[in-house]
C-alpha positions as CSV (number, residue, x, y, z in Angstrom):
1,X,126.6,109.1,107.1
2,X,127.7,106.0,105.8
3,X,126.7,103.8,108.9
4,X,123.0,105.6,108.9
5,X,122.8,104.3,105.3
6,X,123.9,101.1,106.0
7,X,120.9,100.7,109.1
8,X,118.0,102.4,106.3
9,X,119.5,99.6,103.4
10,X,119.6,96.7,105.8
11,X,116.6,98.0,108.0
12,X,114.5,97.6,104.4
13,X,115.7,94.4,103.2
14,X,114.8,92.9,106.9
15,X,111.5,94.5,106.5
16,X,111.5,92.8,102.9
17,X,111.8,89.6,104.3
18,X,109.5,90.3,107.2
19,X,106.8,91.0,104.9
20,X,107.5,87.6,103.1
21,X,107.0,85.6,106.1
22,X,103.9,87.2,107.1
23,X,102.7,86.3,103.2
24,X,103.6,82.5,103.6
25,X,101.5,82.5,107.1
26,X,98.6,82.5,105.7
27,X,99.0,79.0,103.9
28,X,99.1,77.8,107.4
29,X,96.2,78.0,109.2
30,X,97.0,79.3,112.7
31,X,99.9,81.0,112.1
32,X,98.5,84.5,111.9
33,X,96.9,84.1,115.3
34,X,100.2,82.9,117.3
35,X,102.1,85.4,118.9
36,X,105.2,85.9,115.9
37,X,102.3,86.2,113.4
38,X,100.9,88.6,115.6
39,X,104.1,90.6,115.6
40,X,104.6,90.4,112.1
41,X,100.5,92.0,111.4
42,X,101.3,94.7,113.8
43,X,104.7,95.7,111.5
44,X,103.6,94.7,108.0
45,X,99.8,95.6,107.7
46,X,100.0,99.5,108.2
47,X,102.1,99.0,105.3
48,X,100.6,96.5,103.0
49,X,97.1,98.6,104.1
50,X,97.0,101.3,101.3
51,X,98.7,98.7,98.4
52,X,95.1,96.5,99.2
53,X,93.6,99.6,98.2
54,X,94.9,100.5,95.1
55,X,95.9,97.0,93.6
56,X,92.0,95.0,93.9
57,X,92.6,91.3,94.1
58,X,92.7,88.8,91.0
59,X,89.9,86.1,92.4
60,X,91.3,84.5,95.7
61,X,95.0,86.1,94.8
62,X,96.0,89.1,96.5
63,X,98.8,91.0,94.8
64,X,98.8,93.4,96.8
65,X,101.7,92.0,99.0
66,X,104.2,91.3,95.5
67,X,103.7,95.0,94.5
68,X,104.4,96.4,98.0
69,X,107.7,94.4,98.2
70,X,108.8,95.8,94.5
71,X,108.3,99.0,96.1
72,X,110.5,97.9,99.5
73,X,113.2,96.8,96.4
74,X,113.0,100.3,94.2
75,X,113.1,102.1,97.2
76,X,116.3,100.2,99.0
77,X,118.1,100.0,95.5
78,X,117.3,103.1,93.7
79,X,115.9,105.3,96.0
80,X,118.0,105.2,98.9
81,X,121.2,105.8,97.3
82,X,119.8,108.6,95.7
83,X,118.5,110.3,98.7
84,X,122.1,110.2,100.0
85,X,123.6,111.2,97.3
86,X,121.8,114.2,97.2
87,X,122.8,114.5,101.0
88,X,126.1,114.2,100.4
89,X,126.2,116.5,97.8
90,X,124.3,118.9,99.9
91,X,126.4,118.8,103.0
């Protein structure tokens, strides 16, 4: 139970970062279009899809990306441990 823990946690953090990379990219112009940044849309856009919805953009700044990490954060630190907890407690 531990080691699947360990995977979700880390899994998160990595998506985390991920996530951040794909935001600096676009400062770069061409960077979404080669085939990493093309890797990177495919993983982090489903996700950063439905934040872009709720959270409109400030002018030319999208904060769409800053509130889904915070979410990636809550849910690694808070919401993960909790969830097995409650496993734990269940099994």
């Amino acid at each position: 139970m531990e080691a699947l823990f360990l995977i979700l946690f880390y899994g998160l953090e990595i998506y985390s970062f991920a996530l951040i990379i794909y935001i600096f990219m676009s400062w770069f112009p061409g960077a979404r279009e080669s085939a990493f940044g093309s890797f990177l849309a495919k993983i982090t856009e489903p996700y950063l899809e439905p934040f872009r919805k709720i959270v409109p953009p400030l002018g030319m700044i999208d904060l769409s990306p800053i509130v889904a990490i915070f979410v990636l954060y809550f849910a690694r630190a808070y919401g993960l441990p909790a969830l097995f907890d409650l496993l734990y407690n269940w099994f």
